[in-house]
C-alpha positions as CSV (number, residue, x, y, z in Angstrom):
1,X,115.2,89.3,117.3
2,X,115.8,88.2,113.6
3,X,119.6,88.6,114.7
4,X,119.1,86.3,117.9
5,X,116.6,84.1,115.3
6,X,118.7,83.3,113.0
7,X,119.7,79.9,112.6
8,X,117.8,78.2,115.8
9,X,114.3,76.7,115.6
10,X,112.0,77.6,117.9
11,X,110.3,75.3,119.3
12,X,107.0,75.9,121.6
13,X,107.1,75.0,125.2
14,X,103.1,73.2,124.2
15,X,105.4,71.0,121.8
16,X,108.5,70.3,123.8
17,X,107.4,67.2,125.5
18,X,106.4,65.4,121.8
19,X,109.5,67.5,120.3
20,X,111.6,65.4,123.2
21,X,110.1,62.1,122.0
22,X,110.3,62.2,118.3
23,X,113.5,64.4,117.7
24,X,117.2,64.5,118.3
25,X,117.0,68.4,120.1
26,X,120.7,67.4,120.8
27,X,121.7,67.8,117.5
28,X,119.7,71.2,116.9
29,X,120.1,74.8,118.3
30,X,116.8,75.5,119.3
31,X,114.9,77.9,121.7
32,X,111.7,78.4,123.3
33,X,109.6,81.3,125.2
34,X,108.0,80.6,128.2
35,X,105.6,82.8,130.6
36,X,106.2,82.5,134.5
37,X,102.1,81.3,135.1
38,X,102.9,80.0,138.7
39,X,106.2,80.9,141.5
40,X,105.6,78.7,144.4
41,X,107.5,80.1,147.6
42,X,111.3,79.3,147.8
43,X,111.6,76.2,149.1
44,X,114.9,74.6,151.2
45,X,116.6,71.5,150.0
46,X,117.7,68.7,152.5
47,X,121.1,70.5,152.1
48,X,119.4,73.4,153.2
49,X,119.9,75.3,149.8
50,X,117.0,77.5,148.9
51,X,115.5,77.3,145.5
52,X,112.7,78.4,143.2
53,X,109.8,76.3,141.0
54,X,108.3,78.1,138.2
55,X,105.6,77.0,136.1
56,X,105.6,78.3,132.5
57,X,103.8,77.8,129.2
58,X,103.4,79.4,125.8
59,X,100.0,80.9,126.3
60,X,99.3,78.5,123.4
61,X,97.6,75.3,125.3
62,X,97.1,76.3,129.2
63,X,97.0,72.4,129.6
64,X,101.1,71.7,129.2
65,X,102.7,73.8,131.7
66,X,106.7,72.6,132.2
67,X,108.7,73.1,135.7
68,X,111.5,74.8,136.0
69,X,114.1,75.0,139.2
70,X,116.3,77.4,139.9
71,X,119.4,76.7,142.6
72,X,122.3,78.5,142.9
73,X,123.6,81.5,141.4
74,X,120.3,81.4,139.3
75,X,117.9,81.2,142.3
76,X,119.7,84.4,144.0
77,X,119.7,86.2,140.6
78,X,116.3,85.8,139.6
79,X,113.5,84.6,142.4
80,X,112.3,87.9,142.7
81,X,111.0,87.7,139.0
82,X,107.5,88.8,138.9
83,X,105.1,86.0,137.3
84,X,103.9,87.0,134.1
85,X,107.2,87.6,133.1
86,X,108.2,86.1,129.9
């Protein structure tokens, strides 16, 4: 991990949304870690794509949760991810 570490900041998922605001991430290899806390059911777009919504967080402040969709290659790869995963 120090390996994979090195050189990035990490940034909290709880932080991201004032990290967004106040910083230039553009400019900075970060990363964060996220739990999957919520899957809702695939869903189909209007183009009739299925994707995925997962709700995660840091397990630091339950209260900032972020979204994330997954379409495409990602959605077939990975919707069958069990929540809780990290």
């Amino acid at each position: 991990m120090d390996r994979k570490m090195a050189n990035r900041k990490l940034i909290r998922l709880s932080q991201l949304k004032n990290k967004l605001a106040t910083e230039n991430l553009e400019e900075i290899d970060w990363v964060t870690f996220g739990v999957i806390v919520k899957k809702v059911t695939p869903q189909s777009a209007n183009n009739g794509r299925t994707f995925s919504i997962w709700r995660l967080n840091d397990l630091r402040d339950l209260s900032q949760c972020v979204s994330l969709f997954l379409f495409g290659e990602v959605h077939k790869e990975h919707w069958k991810t069990d929540q809780g995963t990290v």
